[in-house]
Every structure is written in structure tokens, then in C-alpha cells.
C-alpha positions as CSV (number, residue, x, y, z in Angstrom):
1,X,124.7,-69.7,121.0
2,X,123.9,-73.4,120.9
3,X,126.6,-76.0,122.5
4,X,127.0,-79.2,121.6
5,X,126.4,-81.7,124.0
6,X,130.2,-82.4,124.7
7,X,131.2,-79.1,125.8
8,X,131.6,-78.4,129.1
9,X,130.8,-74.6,129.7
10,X,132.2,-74.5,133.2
11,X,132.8,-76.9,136.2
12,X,129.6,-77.0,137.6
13,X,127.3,-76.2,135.0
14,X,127.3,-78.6,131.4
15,X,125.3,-78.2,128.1
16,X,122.5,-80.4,130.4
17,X,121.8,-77.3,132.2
18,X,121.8,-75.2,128.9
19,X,119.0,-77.5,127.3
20,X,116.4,-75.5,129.5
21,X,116.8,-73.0,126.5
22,X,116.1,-75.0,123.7
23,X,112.2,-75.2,122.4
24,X,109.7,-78.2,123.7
25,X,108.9,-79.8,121.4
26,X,105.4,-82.2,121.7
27,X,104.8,-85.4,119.3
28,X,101.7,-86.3,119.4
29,X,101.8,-89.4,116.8
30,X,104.2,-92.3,117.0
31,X,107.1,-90.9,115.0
32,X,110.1,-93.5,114.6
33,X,112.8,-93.4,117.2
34,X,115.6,-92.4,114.8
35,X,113.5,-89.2,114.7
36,X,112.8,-88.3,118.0
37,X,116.8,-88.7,118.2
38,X,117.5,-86.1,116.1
39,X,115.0,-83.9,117.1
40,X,116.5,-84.6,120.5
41,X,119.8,-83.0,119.5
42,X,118.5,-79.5,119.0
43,X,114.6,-80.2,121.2
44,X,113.3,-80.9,124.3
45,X,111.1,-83.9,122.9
46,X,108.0,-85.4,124.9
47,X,106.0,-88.0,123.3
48,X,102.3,-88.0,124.3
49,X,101.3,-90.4,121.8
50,X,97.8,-91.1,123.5
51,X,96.4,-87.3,124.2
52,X,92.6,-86.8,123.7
53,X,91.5,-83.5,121.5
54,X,90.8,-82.2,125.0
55,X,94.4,-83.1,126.6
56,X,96.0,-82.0,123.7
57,X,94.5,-78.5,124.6
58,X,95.4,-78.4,127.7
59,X,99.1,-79.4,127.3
60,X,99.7,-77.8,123.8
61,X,100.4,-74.0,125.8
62,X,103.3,-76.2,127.9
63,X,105.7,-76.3,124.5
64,X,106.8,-74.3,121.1
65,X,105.7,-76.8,118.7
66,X,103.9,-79.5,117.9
67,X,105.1,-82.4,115.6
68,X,102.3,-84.8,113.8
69,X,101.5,-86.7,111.5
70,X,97.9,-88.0,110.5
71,X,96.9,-89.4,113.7
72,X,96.7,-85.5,115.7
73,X,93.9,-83.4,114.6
74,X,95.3,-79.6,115.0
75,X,91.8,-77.7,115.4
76,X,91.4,-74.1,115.9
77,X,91.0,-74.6,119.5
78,X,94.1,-76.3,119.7
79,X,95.9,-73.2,117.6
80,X,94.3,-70.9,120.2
81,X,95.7,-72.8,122.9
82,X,99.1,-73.1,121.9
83,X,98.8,-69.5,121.9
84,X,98.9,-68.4,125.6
């Protein structure tokens, strides 16, 4: 069960803490703010708007998806990567 972001689930421990169960999610073209907001609500959002093909391999195994748009090339070596 998902919280939102208001409810406190005890004294010590708030929805901040739960957030370590929600995916990563990696944008890797500049994507307006209002999106990365919303995406925020239900994500753990990075923006790595400046990764080579070769960081992007690297990193992609890190998170659970991968948001683009024209700029990211998603090669099979990238699919592979995101893999393991």
C-alpha cells in the first residue's frame, strides 16, 4: 500500500522513509518541471540530463525505468544493462 505524503505511519517513521519502496525512475532528456513533479508523487525521480551512451550504461542498472524523449538513444546495450 502506497501512502500519501501526509500520512504519518508512526512517530518516528513518515511516508519519507516509505519512498525507499517506490521505483527510480531516471530522465535522461530535459522534461518540463511540472513533470518531474508528478512523477515525483508516485517516483524516485533523478535527472541526468547530460549522460553519455556510455554513462547511460553504466547508471541505467541503478533504477526501474527510464523516461525520454528524443534526445536518449535506448540501444540494445543499454536494454541489456538495465537488465542486471
Amino acid at each position: 500500500m502506497v501512502a500519501s505524503p501526509t500520512v504519518r505511519v508512526s512517530r518516528l517513521t513518515t511516508i519519507h522513509s516509505l519512498k525507499l519502496d517506490m521505483p527510480k525512475v531516471l530522465v535522461s532528456d530535459p522534461i518540463d518541471q511540472v513533470g518531474i513533479d508528478i512523477l515525483s508523487q508516485v517516483a524516485q525521480v533523478d535527472v541526468k540530463t547530460d549522460l553519455s551512451p556510455e554513462d547511460l550504461i553504466q547508471t541505467i542498472s541503478d533504477y526501474d525505468a527510464l523516461m525520454i524523449r528524443s534526445g536518449t538513444r535506448v540501444t540494445k546495450d543499454v536494454i541489456e544493462a538495465g537488465r542486471t
